[in-house]
N, C-alpha and C positions, 0 to 999 in steps of 0.2 A: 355207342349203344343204340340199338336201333328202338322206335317209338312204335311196338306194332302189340297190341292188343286184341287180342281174339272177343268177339262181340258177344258169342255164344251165351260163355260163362256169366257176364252180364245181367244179360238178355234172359238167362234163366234166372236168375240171383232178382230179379228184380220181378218178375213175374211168381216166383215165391213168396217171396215177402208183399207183393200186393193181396195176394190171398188170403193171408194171415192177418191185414192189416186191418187195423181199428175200421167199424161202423160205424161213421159218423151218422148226426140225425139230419135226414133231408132239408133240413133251413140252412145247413153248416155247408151243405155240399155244395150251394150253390153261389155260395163266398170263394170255393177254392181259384184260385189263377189259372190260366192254362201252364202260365210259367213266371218262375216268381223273378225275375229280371232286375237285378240290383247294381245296374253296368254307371262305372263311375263316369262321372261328368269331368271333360277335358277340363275345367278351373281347377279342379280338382285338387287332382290326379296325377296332372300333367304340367310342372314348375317347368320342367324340361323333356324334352321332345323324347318321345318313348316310342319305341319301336310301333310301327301299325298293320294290325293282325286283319286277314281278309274273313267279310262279316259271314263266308259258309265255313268256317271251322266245324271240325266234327267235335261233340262232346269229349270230356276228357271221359278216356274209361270206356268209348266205346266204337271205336276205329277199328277195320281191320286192315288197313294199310300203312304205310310207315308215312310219319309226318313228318316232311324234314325241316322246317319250320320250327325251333327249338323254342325260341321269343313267343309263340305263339300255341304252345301245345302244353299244357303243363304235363308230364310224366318224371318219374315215374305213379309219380302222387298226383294222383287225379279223381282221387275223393277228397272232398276240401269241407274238414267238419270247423263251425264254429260252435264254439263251449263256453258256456258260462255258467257261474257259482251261485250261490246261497249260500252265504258263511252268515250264520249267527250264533256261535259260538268257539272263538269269542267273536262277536258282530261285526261283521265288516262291508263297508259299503252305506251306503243311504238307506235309510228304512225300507223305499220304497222303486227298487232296484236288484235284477237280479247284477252281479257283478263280471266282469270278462276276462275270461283264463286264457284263450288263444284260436290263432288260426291254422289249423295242423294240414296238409295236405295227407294224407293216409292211401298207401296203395290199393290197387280196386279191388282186392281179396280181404281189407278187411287188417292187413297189417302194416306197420310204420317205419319208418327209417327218421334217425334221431341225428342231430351232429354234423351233417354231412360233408361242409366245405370248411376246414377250421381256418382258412386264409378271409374268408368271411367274419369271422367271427367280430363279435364289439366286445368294449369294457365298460363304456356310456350311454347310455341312452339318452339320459339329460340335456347330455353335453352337445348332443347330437343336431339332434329337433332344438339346440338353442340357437347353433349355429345357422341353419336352415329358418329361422326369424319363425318357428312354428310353437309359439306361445300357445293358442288355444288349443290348440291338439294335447301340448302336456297339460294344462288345466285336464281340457275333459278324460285323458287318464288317469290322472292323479284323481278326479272324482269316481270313477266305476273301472279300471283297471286295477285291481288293488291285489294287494299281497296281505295274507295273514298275520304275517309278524310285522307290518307298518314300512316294510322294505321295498315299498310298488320298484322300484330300480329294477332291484334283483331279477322281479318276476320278466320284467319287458327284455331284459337284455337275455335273461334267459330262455324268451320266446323266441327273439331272435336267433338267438344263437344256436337252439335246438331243432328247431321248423321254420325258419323263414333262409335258413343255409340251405332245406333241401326243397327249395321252389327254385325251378329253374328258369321261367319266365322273368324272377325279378333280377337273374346276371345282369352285374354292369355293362356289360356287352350289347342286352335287348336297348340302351338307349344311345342318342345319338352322340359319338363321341366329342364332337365339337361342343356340345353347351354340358354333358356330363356332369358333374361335379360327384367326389366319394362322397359314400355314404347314400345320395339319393334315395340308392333302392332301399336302405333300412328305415328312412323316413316314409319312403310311399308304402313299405307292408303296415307300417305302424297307423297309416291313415284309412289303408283299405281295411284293417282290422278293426279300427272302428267305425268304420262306415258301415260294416257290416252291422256290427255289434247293434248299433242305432238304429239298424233297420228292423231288427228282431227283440220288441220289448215285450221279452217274458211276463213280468209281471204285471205289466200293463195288461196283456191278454188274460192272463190267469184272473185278474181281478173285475175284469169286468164280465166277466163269467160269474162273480162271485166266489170266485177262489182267492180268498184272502188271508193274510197272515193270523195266527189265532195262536193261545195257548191251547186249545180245548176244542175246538171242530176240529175234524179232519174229513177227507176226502178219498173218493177211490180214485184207481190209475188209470179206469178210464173216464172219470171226468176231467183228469189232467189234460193223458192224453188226447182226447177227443178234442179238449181245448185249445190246443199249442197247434193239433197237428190243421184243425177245420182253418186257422192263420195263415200256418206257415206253407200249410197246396199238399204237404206230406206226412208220414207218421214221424213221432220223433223220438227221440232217445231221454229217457228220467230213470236218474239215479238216488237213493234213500237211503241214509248212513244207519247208524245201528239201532238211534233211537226213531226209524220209522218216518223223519223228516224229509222232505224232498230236500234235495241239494245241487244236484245238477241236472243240467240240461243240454242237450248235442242236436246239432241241427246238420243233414247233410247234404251237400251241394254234388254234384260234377258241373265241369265249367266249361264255357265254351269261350274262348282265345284266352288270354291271360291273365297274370294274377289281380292285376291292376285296373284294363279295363275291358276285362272278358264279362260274360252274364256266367251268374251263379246259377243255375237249375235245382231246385229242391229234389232228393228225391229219398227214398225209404230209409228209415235208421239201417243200419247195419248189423245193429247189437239188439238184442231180446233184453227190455229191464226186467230188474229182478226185483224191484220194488215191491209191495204186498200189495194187492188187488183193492184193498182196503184199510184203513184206520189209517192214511198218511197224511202228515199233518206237514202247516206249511208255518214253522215257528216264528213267532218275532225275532227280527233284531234284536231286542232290550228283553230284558228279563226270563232269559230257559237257563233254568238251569239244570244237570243232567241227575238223575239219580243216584244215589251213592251207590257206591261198590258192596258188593257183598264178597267174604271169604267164605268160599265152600269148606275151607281143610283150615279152624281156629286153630289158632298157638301153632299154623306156620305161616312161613311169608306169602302175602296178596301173590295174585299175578300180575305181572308189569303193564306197563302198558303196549308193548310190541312193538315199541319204536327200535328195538336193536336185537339182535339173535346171532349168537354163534353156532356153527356147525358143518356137517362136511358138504361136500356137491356130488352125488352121486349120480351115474347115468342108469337109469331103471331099468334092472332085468340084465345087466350088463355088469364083469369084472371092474373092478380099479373104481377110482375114483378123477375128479379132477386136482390137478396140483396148484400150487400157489402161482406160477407163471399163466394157468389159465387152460392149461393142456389134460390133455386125459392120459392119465398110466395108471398100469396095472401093477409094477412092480417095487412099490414102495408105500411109504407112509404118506393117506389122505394130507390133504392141507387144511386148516379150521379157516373158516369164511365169516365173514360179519358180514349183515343183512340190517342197513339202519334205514328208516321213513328217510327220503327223500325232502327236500323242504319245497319242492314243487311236485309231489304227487307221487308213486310208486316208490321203489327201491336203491339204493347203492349197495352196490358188491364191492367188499376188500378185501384182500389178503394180507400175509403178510410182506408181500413186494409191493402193494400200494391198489388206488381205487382200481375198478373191473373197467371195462367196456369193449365194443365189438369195433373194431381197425378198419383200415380202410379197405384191407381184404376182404370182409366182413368176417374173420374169428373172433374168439375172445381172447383179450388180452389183458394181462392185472401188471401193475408195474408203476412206478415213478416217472410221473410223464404223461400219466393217459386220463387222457380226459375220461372221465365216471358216466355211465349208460343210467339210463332210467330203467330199471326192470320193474318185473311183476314178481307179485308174489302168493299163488292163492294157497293161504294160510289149510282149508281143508285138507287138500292133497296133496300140500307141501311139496308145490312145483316151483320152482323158479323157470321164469317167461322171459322175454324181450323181444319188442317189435310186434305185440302181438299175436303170437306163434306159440303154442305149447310145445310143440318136438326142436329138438337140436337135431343133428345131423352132423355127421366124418365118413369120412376118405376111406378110413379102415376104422377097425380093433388094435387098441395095443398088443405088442407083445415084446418080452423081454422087458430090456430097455428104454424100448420105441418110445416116444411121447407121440402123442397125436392130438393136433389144432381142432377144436370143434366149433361149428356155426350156429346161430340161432333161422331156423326155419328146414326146410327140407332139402334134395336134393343131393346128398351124400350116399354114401352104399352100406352104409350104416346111420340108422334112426332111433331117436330113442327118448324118455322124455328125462329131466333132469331133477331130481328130488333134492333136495334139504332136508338133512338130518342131524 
């Protein structure tokens, strides 16, 4: 696969979104970094001898040459967001902490790739970092790496096993085979993700702004973001669940040499929040609790809570349906799909041949065996997403008997977006 990115798209992508970007107030600007440099320390970092990257690397994301340097160039994900939560309900984390979800590398258009190398894959994380004599690293996960339902394991190994399979700087190969030992690189993502983490305390900036946890103040989004971004050198990404609460937060980097001990560069969110301009509140920990439910339609049943949906997959504007294998045909009976909350964020797709996800081809495929995709789902326009991407894309149109393989993103001779109904 060759490493060649066109700078242009970039280059205008980034001059865009400077335009639009928050005004900060002239005391704030003159805090910004030229560049926020978070490059790990050989003690670190480096138990074992790690491949060494030369210090003119072009950014990730903005090369127009092929880098053949693979140790050394992170692609195809060369936007490297770090995320973290605000769960207070139910509360999770230290009162006085935002909490850490992951280190995702995102390609430089803004969409992801999930899963990548399943020979990568862990079962432990514990077990891992126990072996490697890395005590305080699991403490301070176990303190602000946290999982909702009290299962922090799940979440880390599901980090791993999601986005740290599709960083290719961290191959066991970028290190030196003589002192090697397996596993290394899941213990060094799991360091450099919190090193990161450590570097960027949300709520430490928020509150010394005087943005503080409260049942009863609230805040507009650009005293948030005026706040986070006058920190962090850039504007940043805030998310607000339905009761108005700030909850998360994305910070995004492109990087210069690797995962490990390359520099992070800040640079523009990627994403537009949709958060309200004002009345957002930044709730406590301890005591919210949510408003009760109202029934519009008495003497019948509430509405659920959306954690699961049966219904067909249609391609929009387009014959046939998708079948239960995951294919598109026109000539027979839709397949019914369940759509249940994810227990780490978005969606899983089933059928009835078993979970969904996209192969190593990138199609979809549903079946016994297959590791479950993370999708989207926006409830409005009742589209089903993955990786980011609203269109799917095929080869052809069914017809007859044909089945036909469809992908998530573009590039097919046929386009089209994919409904739930």
């Amino acid at each position: 696969m060759k490493q060649v990115i066109s700078t242009i798209p970039l280059i205008a992508l980034t001059l865009m979104r400077s335009t639009s970007a928050i005004h900060l107030p002239e005391s704030w600007t003159n805090q910004l970094p030229d560049s926020f440099s978070m490059k790990a320390s050989d003690n670190e970092l480096k138990p074992f001898e790690f491949h060494q990257c030369p210090v003119d690397m072009p950014l990730s994301c903005t090369n127009n040459t092929e880098i053949g340097d693979s140790c050394c160039f992170e692609y195809p994900g060369g936007v490297l967001l770090q995320t973290q939560f605000w769960d207070y309900y139910p509360p999770v984390g230290p009162d006085d902490m935002f909490t850490l979800h992951g280190l995702w590398p995102d390609l430089c258009d803004g969409r992801f790739e999930q899963f990548c190398d399943d020979s990568m894959n862990i079962e432990s994380a514990e077990t891992i970092l126990k072996e490697f004599g890395e005590e305080e690293l699991l403490e301070k996960m176990k303190l602000f790496w946290k999982n909702y339902n009290g299962n922090d394991e799940s979440l880390w190994i599901h980090e791993f096993n999601k986005h740290g399979t599709c960083m290719n700087t961290i191959k066991s190969h970028c290190y030196d085979q003589s002192t090697y030992k397996k596993n290394q690189n899941v213990v060094d993502f799991y360091k450099k993700t919190v090193e990161l983490f450590e570097e960027l305390p949300t709520y430490k900036w928020l509150s010394e702004n005087g943005i503080v946890a409260s049942q009863t103040q609230t805040y507009t989004r650009k005293q948030i973001e005026d706040t986070l971004s006058a920190r962090f050198g850039q504007p940043v990404f805030v998310k607000c669940n339905k009761y108005n609460g700030l909850q998360e937060v994305w910070y995004f980097h492109h990087l210069r040499g690797s995962i490990l001990t390359g520099d992070y560069v800040p640079i523009p969110a990627m994403l537009n929040s949709r958060c309200p301009e004002e009345g957002i509140k930044l709730f406590p920990k301890k005591g919210f609790k949510p408003p009760s439910p109202t029934n519009p339609n008495p003497g019948k049943p509430g509405p659920t809570d959306g954690s699961s949906m049966r219904g067909f997959l249609k391609p929009e504007g387009e014959r046939g349906c998708i079948i239960s294998n995951g294919h598109w045909y026109a000539s027979g009976t839709c397949a019914t799909f369940t759509l249940s909350k994810a227990p780490f964020g978005g969606y899983n797709l089933k059928s009835s041949k078993g979970l969904c996800g996209v192969g190593k081809d990138g199609y979809l495929t549903c079946g016994r065996g297959v590791t479950g995709g993370q999708f989207t789902y926006d409830k409005e326009k009742k589209l089903v997403t993955y990786g980011g991407v609203y269109r799917w894309s095929a080869e052809d149109r069914p017809a007859h008997f044909k089945q036909v393989p469809i992908r998530p993103g573009y590039g097919g001779a046929v386009e089209f977006k994919l409904k739930f109904v």
